[in-house]
VOPAGU-2260 file (C-alpha; in pm, 1 decimal, decimal comma):
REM VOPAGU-2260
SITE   aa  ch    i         X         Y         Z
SITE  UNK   A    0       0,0       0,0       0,0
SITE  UNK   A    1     271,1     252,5     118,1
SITE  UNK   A    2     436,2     163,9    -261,2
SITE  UNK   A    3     127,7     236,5    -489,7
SITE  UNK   A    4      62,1     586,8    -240,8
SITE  UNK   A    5     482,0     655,1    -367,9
SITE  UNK   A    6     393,6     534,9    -721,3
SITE  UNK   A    7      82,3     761,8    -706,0
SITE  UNK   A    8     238,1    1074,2    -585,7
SITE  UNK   A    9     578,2    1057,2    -833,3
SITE  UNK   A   10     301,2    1049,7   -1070,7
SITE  UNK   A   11     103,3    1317,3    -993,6
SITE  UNK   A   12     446,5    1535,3    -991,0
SITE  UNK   A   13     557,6    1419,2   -1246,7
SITE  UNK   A   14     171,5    1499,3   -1447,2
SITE  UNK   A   15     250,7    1870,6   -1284,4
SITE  UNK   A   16     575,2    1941,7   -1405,0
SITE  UNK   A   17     566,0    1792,8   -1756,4
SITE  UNK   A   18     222,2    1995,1   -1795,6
SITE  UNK   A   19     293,0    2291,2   -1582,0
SITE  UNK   A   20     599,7    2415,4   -1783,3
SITE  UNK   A   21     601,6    2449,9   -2160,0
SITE  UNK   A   22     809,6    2663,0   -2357,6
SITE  UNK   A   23     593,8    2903,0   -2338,6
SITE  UNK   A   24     680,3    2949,8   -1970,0
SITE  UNK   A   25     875,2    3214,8   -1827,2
SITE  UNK   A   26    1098,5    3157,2   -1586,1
SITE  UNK   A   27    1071,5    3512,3   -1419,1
SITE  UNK   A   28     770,2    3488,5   -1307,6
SITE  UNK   A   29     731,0    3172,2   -1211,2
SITE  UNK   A   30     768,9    2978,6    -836,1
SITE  UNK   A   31     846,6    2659,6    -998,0
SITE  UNK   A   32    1026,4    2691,1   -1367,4
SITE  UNK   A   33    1202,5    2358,4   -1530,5
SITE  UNK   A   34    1312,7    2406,0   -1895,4
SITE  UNK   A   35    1560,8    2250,8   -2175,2
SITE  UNK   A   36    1763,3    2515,0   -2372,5
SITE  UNK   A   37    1903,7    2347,7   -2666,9
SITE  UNK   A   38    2224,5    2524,7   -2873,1
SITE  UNK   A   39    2575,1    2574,4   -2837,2
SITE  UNK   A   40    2787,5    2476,7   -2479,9
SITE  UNK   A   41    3069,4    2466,6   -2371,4
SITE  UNK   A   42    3325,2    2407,7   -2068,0
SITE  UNK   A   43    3712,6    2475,2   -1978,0
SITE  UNK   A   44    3905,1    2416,0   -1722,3
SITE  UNK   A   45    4249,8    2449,3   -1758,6
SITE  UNK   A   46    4342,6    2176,5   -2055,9
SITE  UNK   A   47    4046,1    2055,1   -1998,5
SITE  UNK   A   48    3797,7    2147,7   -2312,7
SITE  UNK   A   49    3459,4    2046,6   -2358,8
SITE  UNK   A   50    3221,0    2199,1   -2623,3
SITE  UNK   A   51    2907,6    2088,0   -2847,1
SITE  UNK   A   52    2691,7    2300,2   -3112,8
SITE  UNK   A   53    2416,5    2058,3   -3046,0
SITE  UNK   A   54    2439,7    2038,5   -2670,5
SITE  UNK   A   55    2130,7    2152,3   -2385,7
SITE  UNK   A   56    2093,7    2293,2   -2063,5
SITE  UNK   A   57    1853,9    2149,2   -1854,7
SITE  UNK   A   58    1756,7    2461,1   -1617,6
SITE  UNK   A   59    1539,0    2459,0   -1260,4
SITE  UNK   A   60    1439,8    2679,8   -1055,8
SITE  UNK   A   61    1501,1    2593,0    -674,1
SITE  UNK   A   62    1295,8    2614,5    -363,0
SITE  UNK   A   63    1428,2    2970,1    -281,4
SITE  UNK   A   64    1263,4    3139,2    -579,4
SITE  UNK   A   65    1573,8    3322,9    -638,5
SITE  UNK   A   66    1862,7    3055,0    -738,9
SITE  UNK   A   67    1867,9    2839,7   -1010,3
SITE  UNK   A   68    2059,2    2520,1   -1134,2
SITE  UNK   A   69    2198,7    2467,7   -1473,5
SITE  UNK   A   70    2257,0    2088,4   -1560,6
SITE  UNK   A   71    2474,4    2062,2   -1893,4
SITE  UNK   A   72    2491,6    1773,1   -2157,3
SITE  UNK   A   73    2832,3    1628,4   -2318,7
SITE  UNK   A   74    2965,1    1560,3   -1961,6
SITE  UNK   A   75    2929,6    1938,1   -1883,6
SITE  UNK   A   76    2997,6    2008,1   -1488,3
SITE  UNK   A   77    2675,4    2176,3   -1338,0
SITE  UNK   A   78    2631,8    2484,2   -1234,3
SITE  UNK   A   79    2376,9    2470,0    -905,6
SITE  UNK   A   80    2299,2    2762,2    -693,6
SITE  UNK   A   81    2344,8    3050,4    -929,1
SITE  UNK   A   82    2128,1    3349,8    -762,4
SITE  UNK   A   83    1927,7    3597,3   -1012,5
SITE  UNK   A   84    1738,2    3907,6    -961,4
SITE  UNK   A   85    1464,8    4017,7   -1240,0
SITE  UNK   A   86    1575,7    4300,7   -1493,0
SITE  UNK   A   87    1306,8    4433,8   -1721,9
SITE  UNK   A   88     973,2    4235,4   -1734,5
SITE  UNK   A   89    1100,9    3921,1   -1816,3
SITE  UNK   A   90    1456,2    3836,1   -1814,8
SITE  UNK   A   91    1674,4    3719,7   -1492,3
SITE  UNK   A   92    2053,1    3788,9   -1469,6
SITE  UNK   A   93    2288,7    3685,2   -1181,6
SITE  UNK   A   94    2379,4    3858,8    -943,8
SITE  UNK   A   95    2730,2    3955,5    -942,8
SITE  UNK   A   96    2717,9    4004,5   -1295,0
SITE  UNK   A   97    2988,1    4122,1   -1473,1
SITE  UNK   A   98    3192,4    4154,8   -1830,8
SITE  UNK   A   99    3400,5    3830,3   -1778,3
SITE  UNK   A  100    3080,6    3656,8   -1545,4
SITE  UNK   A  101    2706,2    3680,5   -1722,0
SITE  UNK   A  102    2388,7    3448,5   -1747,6
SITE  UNK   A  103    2057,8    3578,6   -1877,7
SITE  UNK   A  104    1774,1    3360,3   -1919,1
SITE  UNK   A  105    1423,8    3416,2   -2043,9
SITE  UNK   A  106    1132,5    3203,1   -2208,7
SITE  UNK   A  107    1296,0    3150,1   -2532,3
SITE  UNK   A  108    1658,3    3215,1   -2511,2
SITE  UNK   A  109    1952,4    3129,7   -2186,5
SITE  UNK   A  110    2306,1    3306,3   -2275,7
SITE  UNK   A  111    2622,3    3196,8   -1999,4
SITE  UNK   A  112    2938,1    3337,5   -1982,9
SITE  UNK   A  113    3034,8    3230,0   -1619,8
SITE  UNK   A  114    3375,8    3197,4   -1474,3
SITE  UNK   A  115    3424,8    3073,3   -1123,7
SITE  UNK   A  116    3732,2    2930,8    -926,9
SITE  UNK   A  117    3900,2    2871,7   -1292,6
SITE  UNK   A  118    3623,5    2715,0   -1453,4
SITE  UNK   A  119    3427,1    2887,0   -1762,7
SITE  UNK   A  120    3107,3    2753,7   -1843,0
SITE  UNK   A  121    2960,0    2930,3   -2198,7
SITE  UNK   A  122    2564,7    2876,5   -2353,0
SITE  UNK   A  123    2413,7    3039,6   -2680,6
SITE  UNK   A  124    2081,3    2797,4   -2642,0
SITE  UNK   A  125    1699,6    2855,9   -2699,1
SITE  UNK   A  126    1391,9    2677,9   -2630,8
């Protein structure tokens, strides 16, 4: 019994968040956003190079309503955690932005150029 209540529940989550977010979406003004961005990625780390023109970006937006995690294809680290704050009507950047450190992410279209602790993660992807 305690099983099929599990099974029952994963399902009905599963029904909400498959239904509940379509590209049409915006994750700006949304609680709850989950999206694929599909497009260019890539990933360096000292020798380390990683990059794809048909990669994706899975992207979710966490309890807090304010951070966001960024789950590449092609064996892409993550990015989890990455705060935003709204600019304009719909488009989030990060906070901390910068020239060498940007993401921007709206409905259709998530742009990274993100360095951290040596790493550079880079996106050009739309939905």
């Amino acid at each position: 019994m305690k099983n099929l209540l599990k099974l029952l529940a994963v399902t009905v989550f599963a029904l909400f968040v498959f239904t509940g977010c379509n590209n049409d979406d915006d994750p700006a003004n949304n609680d709850f956003f989950a999206g694929t961005y599909k497009g260019s990625i890539s990933y360096r780390e000292g020798t380390n190079n990683i990059s794809s023109n048909s990669g994706s970006v899975f992207v979710t937006k966490i309890a807090s309503g304010t951070k966001y995690n960024f789950a590449f294809s092609d064996k892409i680290p993550d990015l989890n955690g990455v705060e935003f704050e709204k600019k304009g009507d719909n488009t989030l950047v990060n906070i901390g932005s910068n020239e060498s450190s940007i993401i921007t992410i709206d409905s259709n279209k998530l742009t990274i150029i993100y360095t951290k602790d040596g790493k550079t993660w880079t996106a050009n992807a739309t939905r």
